[in-house]
C-alpha positions, 0 to 999 in steps of 0.5 A: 234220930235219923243219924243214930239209925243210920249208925246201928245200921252201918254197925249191924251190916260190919259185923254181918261182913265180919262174920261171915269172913269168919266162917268163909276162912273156916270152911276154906279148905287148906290146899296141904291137907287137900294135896296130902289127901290126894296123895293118900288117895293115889297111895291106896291106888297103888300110884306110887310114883304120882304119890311121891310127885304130891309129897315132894310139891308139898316139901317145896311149900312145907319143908317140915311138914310131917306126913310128907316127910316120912311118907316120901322118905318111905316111897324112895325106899320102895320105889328105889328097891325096884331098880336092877342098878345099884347107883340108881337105888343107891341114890333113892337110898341116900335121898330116902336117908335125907329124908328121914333125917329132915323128919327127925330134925323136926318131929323126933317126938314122933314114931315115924321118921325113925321107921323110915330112917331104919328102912332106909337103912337097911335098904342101903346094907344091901349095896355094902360090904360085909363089916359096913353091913354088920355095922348099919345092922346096930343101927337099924336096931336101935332106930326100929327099937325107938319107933317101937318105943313111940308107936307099940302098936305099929305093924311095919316096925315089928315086921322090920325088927322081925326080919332084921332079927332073923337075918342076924341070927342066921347070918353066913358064916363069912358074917360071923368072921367078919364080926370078930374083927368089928368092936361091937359085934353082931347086933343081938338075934335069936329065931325066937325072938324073929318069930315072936315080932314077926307073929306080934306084926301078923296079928297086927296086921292080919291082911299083910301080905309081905308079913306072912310071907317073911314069916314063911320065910324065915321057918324055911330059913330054919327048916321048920317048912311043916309051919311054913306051908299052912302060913303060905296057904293062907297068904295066898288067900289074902287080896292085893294092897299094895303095889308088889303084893301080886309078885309077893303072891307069886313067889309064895306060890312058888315056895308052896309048890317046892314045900309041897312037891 
C-alpha cells in the first residue's frame, strides 16, 4: 500500500513539473520578436539608425526572417538618400538591393519585399545615366505592380507608382531621345494615371505628409497650382511622423509662398 502511495505520489509531482515546464516555455518571451518590437519602438521614435543596428542583429540570428528583411532594406533606402556623396548612397542603394533580394529569395508570396526592391531601385536611377534610367524605370514598374497585386491597399506603393507615373510622363526632352535608341522605350505614363495613385495613396494614408507633398508637386509639374495650393495648406496643417517630415514641411512652406506671391 505504502509502495503504491509513494508512487501516484511520485506520478503526480512529474506531471505538476511537466506542466508547469509547459506553460514557463509558453510565457517565455521570444528574444526575435522582443528585438522587432523594440525596433518598432525606436521606428515610431524617428531612430532610424538605431532601428537598422536591431534589424541587422536580428539577420545575424535569422538570416530569413521577414519583418527585418524588408524593413532594413527600406532603412538603407532612406538613410542612404541623405548622404551629399554619390559613393556612399551608391553603397546604401546596393546594399539595400541585396536586401530585397534576400526577401524575395524567401518570401516572394509576400508584398513587401517587391516594394522595397522598387524603392531600392529608384533610388539608385538617380545615380545613373539617362538609357540605365529609362531601363530601371520598366523595372520599378513591374516590381510596385506586384506589390500592388499582393498588398492593394498598401499606401507607399501607390505613392511610389504615383511618382514614377508622373516623372515618366513628364520626362525631359533628352529622356525621350534617349528612349528611341532603347528597345522597350519609355515605361507607360500619363498625369491621369499619376493623379489618380497618388490620390488612391492620400486616401489611404491621409496623415502622409511626403504623399500630398508629391501631389502638390506634380500639379505644379503640370501647371495646375490652383490644385496644388489647397493640397499644400492642408499639408502644412498635418503633424510630423517621420524623420524628414520637418523639412518636407518646409519645403512645402516654401513652394505655398511662391504659388501665393
Amino acid at each position: 500500500m505504502l509502495k503504491d502511495l509513494i508512487m501516484r505520489f511520485a506520478i503526480i509531482l512529474l506531471l505538476f513539473c511537466f506542466t508547469h515546464l509547459q506553460l514557463a516555455a509558453q510565457t517565455e518571451t521570444d528574444p526575435i520578436e522582443t528585438m522587432l518590437e523594440e525596433a518598432s519602438q525606436l521606428m515610431s521614435e524617428n531612430d532610424e539608425e538605431g532601428a537598422l543596428e536591431i534589424y541587422l542583429n536580428i539577420l545575424e540570428a535569422d538570416p530569413e526572417n521577414y519583418e527585418a528583411l524588408w524593413n532594413a532594406s527600406l532603412l538603407h533606402s532612406s538613410n542612404g538618400f541623405r548622404f551629399d556623396d554619390e559613393d556612399t548612397q551608391k553603397e546604401f542603394f546596393e546594399r539595400a538591393q541585396e536586401l530585397a533580394e534576400t526577401a524575395l529569395k524567401f518570401h516572394d508570396d509576400r508584398g513587401h519585399p517587391y516594394y522595397v526592391m522598387a524603392v531600392a531601385k529608384g533610388r539608385m536611377a538617380d545615380l545613373v545615366g539617362v538609357n540605365r534610367r529609362i531601363e530601371l524605370g520598366h523595372i520599378i514598374e513591374e516590381y510596385v505592380e506586384k506589390a500592388l497585386e499582393i498588398m492593394p491597399e498598401h499606401a507607399p506603393s501607390w505613392h511610389l507608382y504615383g511618382v514614377l507615373q508622373s516623372e515618366v510622363a513628364n520626362v525631359s526632352r533628352a529622356e525621350r531621345i534617349a528612349a528611341r535608341f532603347i528597345s522597350s522605350g519609355l515605361p507607360d505614363g500619363t498625369n491621369e494615371l499619376a493623379e489618380e495613385y497618388l490620390l488612391k495613396a492620400k486616401e489611404l494614408d491621409p496623415k502622409s505628409i511626403i504623399i500630398r507633398l508629391d501631389l502638390a508637386r506634380h500639379y505644379m509639374r503640370t501647371n495646375q497650382d490652383e490644385m496644388a495650393i489647397p493640397i499644400l495648406e492642408d499639408l502644412l496643417e498635418l503633424e510630423p511622423r517621420q524623420k524628414d517630415d520637418p523639412e518636407f514641411l518646409q519645403e512645402a512652406e516654401d513652394y505655398l509662398r511662391e504659388l501665393l506671391d
